[in-house]
N, C-alpha and C positions, 0 to 999 in steps of 0.2 A: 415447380422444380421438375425437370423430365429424368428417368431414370437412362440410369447408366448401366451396362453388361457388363459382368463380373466375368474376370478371369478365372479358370479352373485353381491356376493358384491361388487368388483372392477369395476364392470357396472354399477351400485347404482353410486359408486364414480365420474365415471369419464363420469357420462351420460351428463354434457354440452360438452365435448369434442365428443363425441360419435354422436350425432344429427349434430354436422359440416359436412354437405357435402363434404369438401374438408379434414376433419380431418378420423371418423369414428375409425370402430373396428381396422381396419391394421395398422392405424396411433399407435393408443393406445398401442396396441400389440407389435407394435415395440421399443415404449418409453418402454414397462413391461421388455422388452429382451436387450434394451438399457444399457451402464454404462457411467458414466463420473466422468472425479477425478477433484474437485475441488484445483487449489493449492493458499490457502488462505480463512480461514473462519472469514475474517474481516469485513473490508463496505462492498466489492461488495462481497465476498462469502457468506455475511450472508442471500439479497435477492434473490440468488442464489441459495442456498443451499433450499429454504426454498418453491420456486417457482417451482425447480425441484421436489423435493418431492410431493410437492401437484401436480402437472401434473402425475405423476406415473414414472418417470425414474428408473428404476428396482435395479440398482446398484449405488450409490454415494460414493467417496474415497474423504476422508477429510486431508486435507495436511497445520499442523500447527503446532508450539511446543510452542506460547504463550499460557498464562492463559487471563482469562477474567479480566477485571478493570474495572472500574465506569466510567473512559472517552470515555470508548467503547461504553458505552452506548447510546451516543447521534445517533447513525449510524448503530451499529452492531448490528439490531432486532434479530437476530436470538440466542443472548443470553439474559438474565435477570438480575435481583439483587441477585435473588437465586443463580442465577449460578457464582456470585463473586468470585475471585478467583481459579477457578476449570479450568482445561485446555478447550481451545477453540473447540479443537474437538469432547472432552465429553459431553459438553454442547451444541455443534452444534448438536451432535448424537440422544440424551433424546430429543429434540425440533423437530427433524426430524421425529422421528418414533414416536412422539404424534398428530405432523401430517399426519402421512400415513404409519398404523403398515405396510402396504404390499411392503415395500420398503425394499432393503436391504443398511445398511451404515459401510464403511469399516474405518477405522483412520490410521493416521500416523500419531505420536504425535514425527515430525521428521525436523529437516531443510533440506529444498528439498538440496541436492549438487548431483557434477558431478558424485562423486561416485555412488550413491542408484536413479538418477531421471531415467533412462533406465528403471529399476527392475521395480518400481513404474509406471508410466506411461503405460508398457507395455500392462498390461491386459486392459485398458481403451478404449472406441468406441473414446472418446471425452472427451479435454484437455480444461479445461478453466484457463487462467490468471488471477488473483485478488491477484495477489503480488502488493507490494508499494514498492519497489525497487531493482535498473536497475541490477544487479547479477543476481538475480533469473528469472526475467523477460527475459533473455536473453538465461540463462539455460532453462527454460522453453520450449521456439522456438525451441532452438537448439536440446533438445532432441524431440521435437514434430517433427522436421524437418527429422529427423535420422529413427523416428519412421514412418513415414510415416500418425500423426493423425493429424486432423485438429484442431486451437489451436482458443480458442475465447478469444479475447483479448479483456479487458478496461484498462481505468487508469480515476485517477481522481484527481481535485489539487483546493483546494479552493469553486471555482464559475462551474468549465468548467470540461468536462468530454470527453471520445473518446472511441470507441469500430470500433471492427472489428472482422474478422473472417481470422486467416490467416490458407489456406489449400495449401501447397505446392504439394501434393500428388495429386490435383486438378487442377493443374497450377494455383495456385493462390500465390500473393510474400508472404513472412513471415518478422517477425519481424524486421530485419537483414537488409531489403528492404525498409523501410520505415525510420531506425534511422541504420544506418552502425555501426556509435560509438555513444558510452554515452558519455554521459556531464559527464566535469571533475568534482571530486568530492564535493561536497560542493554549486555547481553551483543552483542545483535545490532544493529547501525546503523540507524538509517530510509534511508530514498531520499533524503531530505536531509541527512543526516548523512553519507552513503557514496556516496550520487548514484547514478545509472541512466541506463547508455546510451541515448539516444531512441528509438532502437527497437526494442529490448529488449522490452517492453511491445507492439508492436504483433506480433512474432513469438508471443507467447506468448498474448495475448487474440485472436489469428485462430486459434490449436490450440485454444482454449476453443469460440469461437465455432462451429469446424468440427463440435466434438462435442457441443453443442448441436442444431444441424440435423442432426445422422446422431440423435439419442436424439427430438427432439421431429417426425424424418421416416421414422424406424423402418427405418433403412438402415446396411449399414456394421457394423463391430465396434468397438463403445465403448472407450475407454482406462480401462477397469474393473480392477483388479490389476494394473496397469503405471503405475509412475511416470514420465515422459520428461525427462528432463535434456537442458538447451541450455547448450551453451556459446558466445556467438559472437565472442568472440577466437579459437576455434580453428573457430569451425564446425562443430561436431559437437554429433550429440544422442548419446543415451545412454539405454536405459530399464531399468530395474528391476520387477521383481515385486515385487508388494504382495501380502500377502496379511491375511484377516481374524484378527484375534486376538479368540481365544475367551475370552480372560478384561477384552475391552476394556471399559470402564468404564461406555459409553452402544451400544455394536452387538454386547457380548458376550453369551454363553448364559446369563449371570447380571448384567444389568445394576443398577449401583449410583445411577446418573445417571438419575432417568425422568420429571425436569421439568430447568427453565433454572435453572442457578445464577448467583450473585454472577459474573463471570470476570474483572474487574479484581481480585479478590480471588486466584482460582485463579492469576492469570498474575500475583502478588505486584505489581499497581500499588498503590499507594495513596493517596489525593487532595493534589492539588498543596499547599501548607501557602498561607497569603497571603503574600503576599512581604514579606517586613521583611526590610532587609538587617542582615545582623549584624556582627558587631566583624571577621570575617575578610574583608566583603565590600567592595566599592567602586563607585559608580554610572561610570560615562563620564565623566559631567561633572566628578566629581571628581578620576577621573584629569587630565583636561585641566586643572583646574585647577592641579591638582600639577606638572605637567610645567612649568608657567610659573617654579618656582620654583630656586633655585640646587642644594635638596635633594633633586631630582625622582627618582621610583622607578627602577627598573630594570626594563623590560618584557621580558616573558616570551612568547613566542606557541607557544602548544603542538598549533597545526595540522600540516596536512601538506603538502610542498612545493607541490602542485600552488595548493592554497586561500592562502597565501602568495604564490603569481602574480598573484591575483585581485585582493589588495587586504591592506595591511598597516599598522599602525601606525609611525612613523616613531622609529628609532634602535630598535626591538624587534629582537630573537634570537630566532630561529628553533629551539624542540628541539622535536618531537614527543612528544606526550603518551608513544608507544609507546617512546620511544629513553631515556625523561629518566631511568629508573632508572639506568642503564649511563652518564647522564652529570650525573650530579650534581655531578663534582669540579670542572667546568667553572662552576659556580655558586659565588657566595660567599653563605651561610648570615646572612652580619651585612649584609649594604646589604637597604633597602625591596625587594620585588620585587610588581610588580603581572603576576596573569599570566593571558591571555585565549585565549580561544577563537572560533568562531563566533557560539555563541548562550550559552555559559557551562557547560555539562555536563564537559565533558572538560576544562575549565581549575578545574574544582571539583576532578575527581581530582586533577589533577597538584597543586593547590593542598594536598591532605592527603597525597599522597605526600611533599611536600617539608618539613610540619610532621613527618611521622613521621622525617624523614631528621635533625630538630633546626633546619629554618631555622623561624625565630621571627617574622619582620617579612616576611609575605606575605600576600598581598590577591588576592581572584578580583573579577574584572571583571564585572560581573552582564551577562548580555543580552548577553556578548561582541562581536566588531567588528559586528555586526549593529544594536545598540542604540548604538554613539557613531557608528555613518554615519547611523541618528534622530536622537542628542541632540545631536550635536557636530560631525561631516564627513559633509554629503553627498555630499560627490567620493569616498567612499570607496563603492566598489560592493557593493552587499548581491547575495545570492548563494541 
């Protein structure tokens, strides 16, 4: 990486970095002549995105094809209210270079896939992970592996957060090494399914971002075989050793992986069907219209207390999807029962756990309370 000459104003800027004995002009110099592509401008890309800027990282590539929402909000600083609605990259881009005209920021307003992540990642010093799921997360590695860059990885789910640095080009393991296979589908919650502390997300994309400027300022000892675990209910990290395995599939002595494959396929997704509701299924509006009548179902709500607080259908019962084996007796098997969820996933299980129990007259709510606060109650808070 050859350095780059700082502008007088650029010395203005980055004069606490510049008085570090250990950081200085070459450090600086290196971050100006530095690139790295962020893939994901969400929780962890947004204090990512926003940390490298202000440090002076020369080049950022922004890798997302969402628009901004209002639920983004609680997490993803590095958008506004202003920026509602407008793609995440644009809005990551206008916020970057109002933090530091002297940067330069590139977009892909793209879903990373096997086809276009080579191209992409190519020109990059340094790959950071802030994808939310295991497809891309995988492609990620795998083309970082291929590439020969080093990849900085987090995740984060809830309360608890994990970063590392995987450099295979360094003999250090990658992703591949640490989780071989993903969990079968459906196993592990998204952020929206299981939620994520607000700043959850910014602790763990500032340890990214840290190790980013120490790899692209050539300072400091990388988080290279060490996993770090954050807990912050209790406040504690926790790190583990990683190490490379030699029979890993794309950074082992005998690789089996040595292009991009299908990984909706590897991580068992497979394409959403079109939606025709079937004989077990039921719109909102149908329910509502049902409810009006002297036969009306029996509602089912098979969230969790807290989503229950947020917003609920009215005369429905409360079991959780995880409780309803162990309370089945408490159900009668012969009345209609219609039973919902948020968005319709976990009201589908409970739905075929309770045909396999023998109830006969049950119906899943498509699009759960999410889709009748669309079709039927606005007053009803979507979440």
């Amino acid at each position: 990486m050859s350095h780059t000459a700082l502008s007088n104003d650029e010395i203005r800027r980055y004069a606490r970095h510049l008085i570090l004995p250990e950081f200085g002009m070459a450090a600086q110099e290196q971050l100006k002549a530095g690139s790295v592509l962020l893939v994901g401008t969400g929780g962890l890309g947004s204090p990512l995105a926003l940390y490298l800027a202000a440090a002076g990282v020369g080049h950022i590539g922004l890798v997302d094809f969402d628009v901004v929402e209002e639920s983004n909000l609680q997490r993803q600083i590095v958008h506004g209210t202003s920026t509602l609605g407008i793609r995440k990259t644009d809005s990551a881009k206008q916020r970057l270079l109002d933090l530091n005209p002297h940067i330069e920021v590139s977009t892909y307003e793209v879903q990373l896939t096997s086809e276009n992540a080579l191209e992409i990642l190519r020109p990059y010093d340094v790959i950071v992970d802030g994808t939310d799921n295991f497809p891309t997360r995988y492609l990620t590695n795998d083309a970082s592996v291929l590439l020969g860059k080093p990849n900085v990885y987090g995740s984060i789910f809830r309360f608890e957060g994990q970063a590392t640095v995987f450099n295979t080009a360094g003999g250090g393991p990658c992703y591949r090494c640490l989780y071989p296979e993903p969990p079968p589908p459906g196993l592990v919650p998204s952020c929206a399914e299981g939620g994520v502390l607000g700043v959850l997300p910014g602790i763990i994309g500032t340890l990214q971002a840290t190790e980013v400027v120490k790899l692209l300022a050539g300072i400091g000892e990388a988080l290279v075989g060490r996993l770090m675990l954050y807990d912050a209910l209790a406040m504690q990290f926790r790190e583990l050793k990683l190490r490379r395995n030699p029979d890993c599939p794309v950074c082992g002595e005998h690789p089996t992986i040595t292009e991009l494959i299908d990984y909706n396929q590897f991580c068992g997704i497979v394409p959403e069907p079109t939606p025709v509701v079937s004989a077990n299924e039921i719109t909102p509006g149908e329910v509502a219209a049902w409810l009006e009548h002297p036969d009306k179902p029996f509602l089912l709500d098979v969230r969790e207390a807290n989503e229950w607080d947020i917003g609920h259908l009215p005369d429905a019962i409360r079991i959780s999807v995880n409780e309803l084996a162990q309370r089945l007796h408490e159900l009668d098997p012969e009345r209609e029962t219609v039973v919902y969820c948020r968005s319709g996933g976990r009201s589908a299980r409970a739905m075929e756990m309770l045909q396999l129990a023998g109830f006969r007259k049950v119906k899943n709510m498509v699009g759960g309370i999410l889709r009748w606060s669309d079709d039927v109650d606005p007053s009803i808070p979507k979440y």
